[in-house]
C-alpha positions, 0 to 999 in steps of 0.5 A: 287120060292125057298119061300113057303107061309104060306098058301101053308103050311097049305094046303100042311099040311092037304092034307096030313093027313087021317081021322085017323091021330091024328092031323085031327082035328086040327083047322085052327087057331091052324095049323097057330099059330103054322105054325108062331111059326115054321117060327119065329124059324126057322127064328133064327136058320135056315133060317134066313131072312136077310133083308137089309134096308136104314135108316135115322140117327136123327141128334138131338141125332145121333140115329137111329130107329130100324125096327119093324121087328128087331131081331139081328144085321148083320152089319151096316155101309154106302155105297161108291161110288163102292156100297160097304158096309163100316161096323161100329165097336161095341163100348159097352163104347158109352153112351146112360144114361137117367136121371129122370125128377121128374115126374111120370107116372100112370101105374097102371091100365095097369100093372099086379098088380094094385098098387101104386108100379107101379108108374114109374118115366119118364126119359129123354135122358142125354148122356152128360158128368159127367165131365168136366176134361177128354178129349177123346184126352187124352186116346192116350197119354198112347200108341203113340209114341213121335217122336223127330222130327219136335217137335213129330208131326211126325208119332206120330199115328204109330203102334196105331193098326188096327180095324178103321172104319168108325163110331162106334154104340151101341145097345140101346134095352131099346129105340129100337134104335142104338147110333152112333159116327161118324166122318163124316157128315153121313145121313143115314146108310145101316142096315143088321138084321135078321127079324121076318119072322111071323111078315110079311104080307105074311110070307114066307119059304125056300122050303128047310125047309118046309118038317121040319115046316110040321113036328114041326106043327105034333109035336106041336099038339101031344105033348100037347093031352093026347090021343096020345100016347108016342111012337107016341109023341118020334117019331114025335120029333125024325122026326121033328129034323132029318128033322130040321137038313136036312133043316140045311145042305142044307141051310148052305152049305160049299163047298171046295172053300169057306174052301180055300178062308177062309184058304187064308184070313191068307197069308199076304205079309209083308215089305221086308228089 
């Protein structure tokens, strides 16, 4: 398989330490915490698990939940019959405003200063309109042409631009859910997003980049012991990223026929007169 688990890690990891290491005697649950921090930062900027998932859209506040697991966005959109995924274009002008009920929710016991200042009002969704005298129809007014004939009904959106799609989102983190504008009678959505790997029942990592977990959870235990000396400190970090940027180089490859289908995405046909 092209994923190690984490145990195999740690296993692979005290077999290879002698009784004079400095990191012999570290504990079980010191190797797995800081085998899960390795995953999870990795899992940023290395080998990044991408995970595809099929959500439901809440049609009472067109909303969707974010998975449990969520870190960054990928891509999300709908499927067509050919199986292909068509994206969704990023609106940050959707509204997703909350307004206060009047009410107050007692936080104090559970905050970090018991106070009477962590009294924090509830809120409500209120995504409605502020008023009543602006239409979204009327932004096209500024940039489409009034065509003459057949009293300006006539190619009237022509030269509005590129960039449609199928429906619009917007990142809502503070209710961890994603806001929706479509204009299709959609029901569920197709959702591409980087996941925490160490949120997993079993985490997992490309056999790529376990020489470099092995050698940030090295790292990470000779770093905070004040018996370790610092040569012996430089060294593991210096190891740690050069392994780092190996597992990067080989997870990320480019080739020469990607870098030419990138340079061929520019040659277009256009009219000809």
């Amino acid at each position: 398989m092209n994923y190690v688990t984490l145990d195999q890690v740690i296993s692979n990891f005290k077999l290879s330490q002698d009784s004079d290491d400095y990191a012999a005697n570290a504990s079980d649950v010191a190797l797995r915490n800081l085998a899960l921090r390795g995953i999870r930062e990795f899992g940023f900027d290395v080998s990044a698990r991408i995970k595809s998932l099929k959500l439901t859209i809440d049609k009472t506040n067109n909303t969707v939940a974010l998975p449990d697991d969520y870190v960054d966005m990928r891509k999300i959109g709908v499927v067509d019959t050919d199986g292909i995924v068509r994206t969704f274009v990023q609106n940050k002008n959707i509204n997703y405003s909350r307004a206060l009920d009047g009410t107050a929710t007692d936080d104090s016991a559970e905050g970090p200063v018991p106070n009477e200042l962590n009294l924090i009002k509830d809120r409500t969704d209120s995504k409605t309109s502020t008023t009543s005298s602006l239409s979204s129809d009327d932004d096209y007014d500024f940039f489409i042409f009034q065509n003459y004939l057949y009293q300006g009904g006539l190619g009237r959106l022509y030269g509005v631009g590129g960039g449609r799609a199928s429906g619009e989102y917007r990142l809502n983190l503070d209710q961890n859910r994603i806001e929706l504008d479509t204009n299709s009678d959609y029901t569920e959505v197709i959702i591409e997003y980087v996941a925490d790997e160490a949120r997993s029942t079993n985490p997992v990592i490309h056999v790529y980049a376990e020489e470099a977990l092995q050698s940030y959870i090295y790292y990470r235990i000779c770093e905070r012991k004040a018996s370790v000396p610092m040569g012996e400190k430089q060294r593991a970090r210096t190891e740690y990223y050069n392994e780092r940027r190996k597992a990067n180089a080989r997870l990320k490859n480019f080739n020469a026929e990607d870098a030419l289908r990138t340079i061929r995405k520019n040659f277009k046909l256009a009219p000809k007169y």
